[in-house]
C-alpha positions, 0 to 999 in steps of 0.5 A: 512105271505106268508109262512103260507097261504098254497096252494092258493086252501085253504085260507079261509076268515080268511087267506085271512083278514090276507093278507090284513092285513099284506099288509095294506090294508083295505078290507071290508067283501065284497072286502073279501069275492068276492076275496076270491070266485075269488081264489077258483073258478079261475075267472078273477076278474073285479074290478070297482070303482073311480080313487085312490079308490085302485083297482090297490093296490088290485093286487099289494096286492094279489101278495105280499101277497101271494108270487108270481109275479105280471105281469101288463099290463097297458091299453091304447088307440092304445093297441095291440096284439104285446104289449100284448100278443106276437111279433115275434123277426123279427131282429133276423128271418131277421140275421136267414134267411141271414146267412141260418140257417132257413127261409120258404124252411129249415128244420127249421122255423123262427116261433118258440120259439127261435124267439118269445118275450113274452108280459105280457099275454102270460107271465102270461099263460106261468108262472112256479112260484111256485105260479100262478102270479097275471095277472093285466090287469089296466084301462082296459076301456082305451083300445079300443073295439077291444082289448076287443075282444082279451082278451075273449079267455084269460079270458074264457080258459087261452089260446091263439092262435098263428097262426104259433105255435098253441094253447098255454094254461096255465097249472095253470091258473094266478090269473086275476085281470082287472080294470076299471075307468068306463070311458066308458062301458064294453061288455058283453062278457068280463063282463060274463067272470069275477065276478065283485067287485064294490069298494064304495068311502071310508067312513070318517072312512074307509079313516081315517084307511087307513090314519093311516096304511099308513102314520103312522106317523100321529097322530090320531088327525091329520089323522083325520082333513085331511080326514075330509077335504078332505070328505068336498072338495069332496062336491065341484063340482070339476072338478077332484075329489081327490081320496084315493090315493090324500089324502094319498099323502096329509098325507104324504105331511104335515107329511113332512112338521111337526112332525106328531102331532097337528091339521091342519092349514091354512098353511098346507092347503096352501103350500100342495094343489097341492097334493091333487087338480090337475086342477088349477080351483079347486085350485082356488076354495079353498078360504079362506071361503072354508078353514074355512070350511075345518078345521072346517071339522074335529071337530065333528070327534074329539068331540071338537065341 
């Protein structure tokens, strides 16, 4: 597939479909065409939605797809320039300097590139892919306001400023994929440097098809009853919501454990609700009325009923 898309500059919405496809990933008109206006207009992609409803996948998916690298910064509290965009090798400045062969007084100094450690945005700016790589910078609610503020000159020109060395710009600038949970809001500034793309919770049928492309070992039938159980457990007010991404783990857990084929059974729910649940309040939840109710969850899908 990579080889036939051509320049990036020239996917259409048909080529891009095509991608996602190959990828087995399900993208409805709207995930298409927003990325599709991200591509051609070269700006960053801000994608929103709950935990496991595939916005990760999206960057792990363009980068695939398309053939070039995929450069993740993973977002966290505490996050810093020094683990996002560069350190010096001070190690290797401090051996520099005590066997004389630079420091502040020689001809040459220690802040410079020989000493500089790339982190995952000045790779992203620096990249000489065939390809401009997918920048994925996920959960970027998870990091503070200040880190915020650090990447708007990133988001708004693909460059960064390095006090010792200068301005360093991208001569292709990366493709900018930033997630965010929604655990907290996002400024404005960083907001009007992207396009945005809110991700909906799937459908019963969009989850069933991505189900099936996912587990394919999965019959129908049994695709079915899990993603139906799993839209009827999500009426429950839980304290952890399961995701897409719970319910393909759950597919996977119950192919294991059977060929595949058959309807969902009591047992199954039984022995594989760790998959799906992850508090023990709502674990405890599913008693044997609710399990009833899960099973049953699945017939007017199938038409028995």
């Amino acid at each position: 597939m990579t080889d036939d898309i051509g320049p990036i500059e020239t996917i259409d919405e048909e080529k891009l479909a095509a991608i996602f496809d190959d990828q087995d990933y399900v993208a409805d008109h709207a995930i298409r065409t927003t990325v599709l206006v991200a591509l051609r207009l070269g700006k960053p992609l801000l994608v929103e939605g709950e935990p496991g409803s595939g916005k990760t996948e999206l960057g792990k998916v363009l980068a695939d797809g398309l053939g070039t690298d995929l450069i993740r910064l993973q977002c966290y509290e505490g996050l810093t320039a020094e683990h996002a965009l560069y350190e010096w090798n001070y190690g290797k400045q401090l051996l520099s300097v005590q066997a004389g062969e630079g420091g502040v007084d020689a001809d040459r100094s220690v802040f410079d590139e020989e000493y500089l450690l790339e982190r995952p945005l000045l790779q992203a700016l620096r990249s000489r892919g065939d390809r401009p790589p997918v920048l994925l910078i996920d959960e970027i609610d998870r990091a503070d306001e200040e880190f915020e503020a650090l990447l708007l000159e990133v988001l708004s020109d693909f460059q960064v400023s390095i006090p010792e060395l200068g301005t360093i710009a991208a001569d292709r600038p990366p493709i900018v994929i930033v997630t965010s949970n929604r655990t907290r809001g996002l400024s404005d500034a960083l907001k009007r440097r992207c396009l945005f793309l809110h991700v909906d919770p799937p459908s019963m049928e969009k989850e069933r098809e991505i189900v099936r492309r996912k587990v394919p070992e999965l019959d129908d039938r049994l695709a079915t009853d899990l993603c139906a159980a799993v839209g009827r457990l999500r009426e429950e007010p839980l304290l952890k919501q399961p995701g897409v991404a719970e319910t393909l783990d759950w597919g996977r857990a119950v192919a294991t454990l059977r060929d595949g084929n058959g309807s969902l059974d009591e047992q199954d729910i039984e022995t594989t609700l760790g998959c799906l649940l992850k508090e023990v309040e709502d674990v405890r939840r599913v008693d044997g009325e609710l399990i009833d109710e899960l099973l049953a969850a699945g017939r007017p899908y199938r038409g028995d009923g």
